[in-house]
C-alpha positions in Angstrom: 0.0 0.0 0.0 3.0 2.7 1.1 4.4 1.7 -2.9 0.8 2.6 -4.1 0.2 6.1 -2.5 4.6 6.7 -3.1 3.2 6.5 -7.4 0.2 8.4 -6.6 2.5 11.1 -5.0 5.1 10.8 -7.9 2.3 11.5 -10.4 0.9 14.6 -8.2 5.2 15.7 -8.7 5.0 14.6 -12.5 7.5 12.2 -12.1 5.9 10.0 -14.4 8.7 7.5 -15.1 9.1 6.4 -11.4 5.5 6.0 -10.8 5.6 3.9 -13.9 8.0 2.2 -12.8 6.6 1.1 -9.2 2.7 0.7 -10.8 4.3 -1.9 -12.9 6.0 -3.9 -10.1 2.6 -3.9 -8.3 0.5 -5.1 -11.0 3.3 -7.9 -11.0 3.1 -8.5 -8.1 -1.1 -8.5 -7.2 -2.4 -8.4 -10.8 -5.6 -8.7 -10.5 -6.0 -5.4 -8.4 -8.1 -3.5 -10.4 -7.2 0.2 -8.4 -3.7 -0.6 -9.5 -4.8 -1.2 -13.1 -7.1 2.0 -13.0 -4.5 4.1 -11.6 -1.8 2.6 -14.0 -4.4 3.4 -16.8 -4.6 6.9 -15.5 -1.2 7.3 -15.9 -0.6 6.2 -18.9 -3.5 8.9 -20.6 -1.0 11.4 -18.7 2.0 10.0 -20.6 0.4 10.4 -24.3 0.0 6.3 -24.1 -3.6 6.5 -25.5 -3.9 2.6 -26.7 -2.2 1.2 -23.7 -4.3 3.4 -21.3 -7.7 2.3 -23.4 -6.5 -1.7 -22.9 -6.2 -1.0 -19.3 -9.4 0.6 -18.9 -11.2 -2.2 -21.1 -9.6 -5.1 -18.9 -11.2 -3.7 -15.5 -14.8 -3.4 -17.4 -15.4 -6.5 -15.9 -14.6 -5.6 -12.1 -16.3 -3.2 -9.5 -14.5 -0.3 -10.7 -16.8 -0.3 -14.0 -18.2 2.6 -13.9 -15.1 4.6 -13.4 -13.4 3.0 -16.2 -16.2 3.9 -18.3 -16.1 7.3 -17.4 -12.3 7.6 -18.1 -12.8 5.5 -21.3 -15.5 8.4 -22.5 -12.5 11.0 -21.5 -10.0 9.3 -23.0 -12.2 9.4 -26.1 -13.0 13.1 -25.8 -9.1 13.5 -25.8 -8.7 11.8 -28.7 -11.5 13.6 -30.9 -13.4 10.5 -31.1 -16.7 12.4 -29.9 -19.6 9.8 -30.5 -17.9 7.2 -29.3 -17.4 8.9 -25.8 -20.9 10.0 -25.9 -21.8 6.7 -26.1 -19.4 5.4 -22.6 -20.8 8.4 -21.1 -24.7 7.6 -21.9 -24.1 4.1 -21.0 -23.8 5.4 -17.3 -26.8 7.4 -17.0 -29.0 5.0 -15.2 -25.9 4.4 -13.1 -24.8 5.8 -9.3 -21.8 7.4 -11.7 -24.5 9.3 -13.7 -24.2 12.7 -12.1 -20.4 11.9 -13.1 -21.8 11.5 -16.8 -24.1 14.3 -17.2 -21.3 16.6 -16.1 -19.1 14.8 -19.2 -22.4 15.0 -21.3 -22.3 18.7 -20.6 -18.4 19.5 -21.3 -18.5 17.4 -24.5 -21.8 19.3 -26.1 -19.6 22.3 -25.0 -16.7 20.8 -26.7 -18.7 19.9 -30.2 -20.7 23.5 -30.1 -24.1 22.4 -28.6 -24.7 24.9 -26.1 -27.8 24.9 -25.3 -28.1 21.4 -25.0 -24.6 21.8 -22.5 -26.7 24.1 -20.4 -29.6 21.2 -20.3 -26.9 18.7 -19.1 -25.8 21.2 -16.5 -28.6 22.8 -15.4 -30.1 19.2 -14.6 -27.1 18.7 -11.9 -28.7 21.8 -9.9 -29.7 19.3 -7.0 -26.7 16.8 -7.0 -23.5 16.9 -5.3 -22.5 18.2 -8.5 -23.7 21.6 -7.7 -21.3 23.4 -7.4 -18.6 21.7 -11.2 -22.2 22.6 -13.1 -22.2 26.2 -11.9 -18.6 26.6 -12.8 -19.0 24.9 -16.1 -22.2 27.2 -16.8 -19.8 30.0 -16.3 -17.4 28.9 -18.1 -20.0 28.4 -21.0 -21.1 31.7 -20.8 -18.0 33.2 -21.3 -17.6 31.4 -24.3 -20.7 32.6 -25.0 -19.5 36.4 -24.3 -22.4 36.3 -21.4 -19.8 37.7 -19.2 -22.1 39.6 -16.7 -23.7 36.2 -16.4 -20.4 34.2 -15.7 -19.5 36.9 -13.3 -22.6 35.5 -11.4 -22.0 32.2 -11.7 -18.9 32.5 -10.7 -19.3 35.1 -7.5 -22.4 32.2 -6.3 -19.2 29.8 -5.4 -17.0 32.2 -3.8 -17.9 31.1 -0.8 -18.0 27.4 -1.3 -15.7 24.6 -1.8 -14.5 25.2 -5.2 -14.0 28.3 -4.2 -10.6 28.2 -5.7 -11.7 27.4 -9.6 -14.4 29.7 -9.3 -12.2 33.1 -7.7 -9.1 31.5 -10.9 -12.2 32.2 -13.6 -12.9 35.2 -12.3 -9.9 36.6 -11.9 -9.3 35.4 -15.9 -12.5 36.9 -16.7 -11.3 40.2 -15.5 -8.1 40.0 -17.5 -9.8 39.4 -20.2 -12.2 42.0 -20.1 -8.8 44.4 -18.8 -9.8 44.8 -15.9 -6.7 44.0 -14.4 -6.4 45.5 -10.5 -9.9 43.6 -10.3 -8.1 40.8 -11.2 -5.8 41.0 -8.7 -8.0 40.8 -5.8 -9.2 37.3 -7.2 
């Protein structure tokens, strides 16, 4: 276990390599431990090894971490441009206790492909989930895209004084450098 959390640590530093390197020995050594696999997966999306990180996610579809292999299949697909094909992992987890988890995915990848209105649906329907408080910051984030920046101002400000109060206070602050308003920037 002290190996495990020492490559979770290394990947936190970005010392990719090492936590390769001791992520392999585990799976070695207690192969069929699917949060080794599913970390070692995770991994190797953040090392550019798409195929390899895909195979790894496929073998533990099988196992109780399912549904989170699914979702990071669906990512892995959104990274990869392959758009219907993660709509489809992330659909396949709606009736699912991962699909608050999906809807927000739903929501980024309409974002992603230009459906914003139908982003906004995906979002909007996370208003009573513990998923509160990413669809607010992804609604302001859409808004800005949107040029709606009086409205992402709002969304924003609503989280200041919750507990991602640090994303929310970052898009601010960007939101006022981009509209060159830099000392209000600051304070943010």
């Amino acid at each position: 276990y002290q190996s495990f959390l020492q490559a979770k640590h290394n990947i936190k530093q970005r010392k990719y390599k090492q936590a390769e390197i001791i992520l392999q020995s585990l799976m070695k050594k207690i192969p069929d431990d699917s949060m080794v696999i599913f970390e070692y997966a995770r991994l190797l999306v953040k090392m550019k090894k798409y195929n390899q990180a895909r195979l790894y996610f496929k073998s533990l579809l099988n196992t109780s971490s399912y549904n989170y292999a699914v979702l990071e299949l669906g990512r892995l697909e959104v990274t990869l441009g392959n758009y219907d094909k993660a709509k489809q992992y992330f659909k396949s987890l709606l009736n699912t206790s991962s699909h608050k988890y999906a809807v927000l995915e739903l929501g980024r990848l309409e974002v992603i492909i230009g459906n914003y209105d139908k982003a906004k649906q995906y979002f909007k329907s996370l208003f009573n989930t513990s998923n509160y408080n990413y669809a607010v910051l992804e609604l302001g984030r859409l808004e800005v895209i949107l040029g709606n920046y009086n409205q992402a101002k709002q969304y924003f400000k609503s989280l200041l004084n919750k507990s991602d109060y640090n994303y929310a206070a970052l898009e601010l602050g960007r939101l006022e450098v981009t509209l060159g308003n830099y000392n209000q920037a600051k304070q943010y």
